[in-house]
C-alpha positions, 0 to 999 in steps of 0.5 A: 657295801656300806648301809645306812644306821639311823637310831632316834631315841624318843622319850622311853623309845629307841628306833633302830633303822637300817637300810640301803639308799642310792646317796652313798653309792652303794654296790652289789645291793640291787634297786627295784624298778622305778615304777610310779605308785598308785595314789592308794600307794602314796597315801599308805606311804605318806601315811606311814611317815607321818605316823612316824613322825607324829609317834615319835613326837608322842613319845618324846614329849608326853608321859603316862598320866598325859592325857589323849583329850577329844573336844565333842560338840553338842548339836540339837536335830535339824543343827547344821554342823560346825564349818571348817573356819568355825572349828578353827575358831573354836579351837583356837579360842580354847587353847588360849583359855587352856594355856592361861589355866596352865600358866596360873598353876605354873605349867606350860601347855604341851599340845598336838591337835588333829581335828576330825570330820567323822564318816557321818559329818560329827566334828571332833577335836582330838588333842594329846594334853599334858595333864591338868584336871579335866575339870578346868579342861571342860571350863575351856570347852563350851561347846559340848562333852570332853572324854580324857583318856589317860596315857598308858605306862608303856611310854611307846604311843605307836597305836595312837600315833596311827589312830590319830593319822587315820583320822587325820588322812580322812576325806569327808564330801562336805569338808576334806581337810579343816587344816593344810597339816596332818596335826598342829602342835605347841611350838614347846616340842621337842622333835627327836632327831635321828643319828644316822651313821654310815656302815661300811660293811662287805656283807647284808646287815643282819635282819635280826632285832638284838639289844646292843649291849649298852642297852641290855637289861634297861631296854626291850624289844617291841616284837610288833615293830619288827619289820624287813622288806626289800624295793620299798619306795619309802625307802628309796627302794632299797632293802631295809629292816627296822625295829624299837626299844622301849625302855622297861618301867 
C-alpha cells in the first residue's frame, strides 16, 4: 500500500513526513471515524499548522544574529489603549521608516510581524528582523521601549514559531484579531515547498527517525520533533509519523 513522503528543506532544517492519505487509494491502511472536531480541537489543529508554516518561514529566510524585535508602547495611568486601527497605523508607519534605514545601508528589509493584545490589554508588536543595529530600530519606533532578542545558532526556530502562534490565536474582550492573518511578512520571502513523493510499498513505513544516507555526518535529528500517531485529522485521519534534521554548525 503506497504512502506518502514529503521532505521540505528550510534554512538549516529538513522536515521528513510520512503518511497515509485517501488521494492515492490506499488499501488495507485503515481510516478513523469521520467525527467533527470539537472547536478546541480546530483550533489545536489549525494552530499546529500555522506553526508549521510560520517555522518554516523562520528558518528559511533568518539566521543566527537576526533579531526576534517586540515594539512595546508606553502608556501613562488612566491612558486608554491603543485601538486596533491605530496599531495598524503604527506599524505600518515604522516599517516604512525601518525599510528606508535599510536601503541607505544597501539591505533589504526581511519581516514577519504579529501583533499582541496581552491578557491584560498591554499592545505589542512582535517582529522577527533581519539584523541592523537596534539603535536605528528604536529611531523608527516613538512610541515607547524596544527589546531585541538575537536569534540562537541553532538555525532550528521551532520554539518561536510556537511563541509567536500563541500570541497569534489569542482572544482578547476588547479586540479578538488587530488583523484578518496569524502573522504578516515582507513580500522578499522565500516559502520553502515540500517534495513530496509517492511510495509504493506492501508494508507500514518504519516509524524510526534515521539520517538517509546523504545527509549523514552534515545533519542530526531533533529528537524533540519525533512524532507518530494514527486517525489524526490533521492528516486526513490516516496514520503518520514525522521528524527534523537540523543541519550541524
Amino acid at each position: 500500500m503506497p504512502y506518502v513522503e514529503s521532505i521540505t528543506k528550510a534554512g538549516r532544517t529538513i522536515e521528513i513526513e510520512r503518511y497515509y492519505t485517501s488521494r492515492y487509494g490506499q488499501r488495507g491502511q485503515s481510516r478513523g471515524e469521520r467525527v467533527k472536531p470539537t472547536p478546541e480541537e480546530a483550533l489545536r489543529i489549525n494552530n499546529r499548522i500555522a506553526e508549521k508554516k510560520l517555522r518554516r518561514l523562520i528558518n528559511e529566510n533568518f539566521v543566527p544574529g537576526d533579531y526576534h524585535t517586540v515594539l512595546s508602547y508606553a502608556k501613562a495611568r488612566g491612558e486608554p489603549h491603543r485601538q486596533r486601527e491605530e496599531m495598524k497605523d503604527d506599524i505600518a508607519k515604522f516599517l516604512r521608516a525601518l525599510r528606508k534605514e535599510y536601503r541607505t545601508r544597501g539591505q533589504d528589509l526581511k519581516y514577519i510581524h504579529v501583533p499582541e493584545v496581552g491578557a491584560r490589554g498591554a499592545r505589542h508588536h512582535h517582529l522577527v528582523l533581519n539584523k541592523l543595529d537596534p539603535e536605528v530600530i528604536q529611531k523608527c519606533w516613538p512610541h515607547g521601549r524596544i527589546h531585541v532578542n538575537p536569534l540562537d545558532s541553532s538555525g532550528n526556530y521551532k520554539d518561536l514559531a510556537a511563541y509567536l502562534i500563541k500570541y497569534s490565536s489569542r482572544k482578547h474582550p476588547e479586540d479578538e484579531k488587530l488583523s484578518g492573518k496569524r502573522w504578516n511578512a515582507s513580500k522578499n520571502l522565500r516559502h520553502p515547498q515540500p517534495k513530496i513523493k509517492i511510495i509504493s510499498q506492501r508494508s507500514w513505513y518504519r516509524t524510526e527517525a534515521t539520517i538517509p544516507n546523504k545527509y549523514r555526518g552534515k545533519y542530526i535529528i531533533d529528537k524533540d520533533s519525533i512524532a507518530v500517531g494514527i486517525h489524526n485529522p490533521e492528516y486526513s485521519g490516516y496514520g503518520y509519523f514525522r521528524f527534523t534534521l537540523v543541519q550541524l554548525c
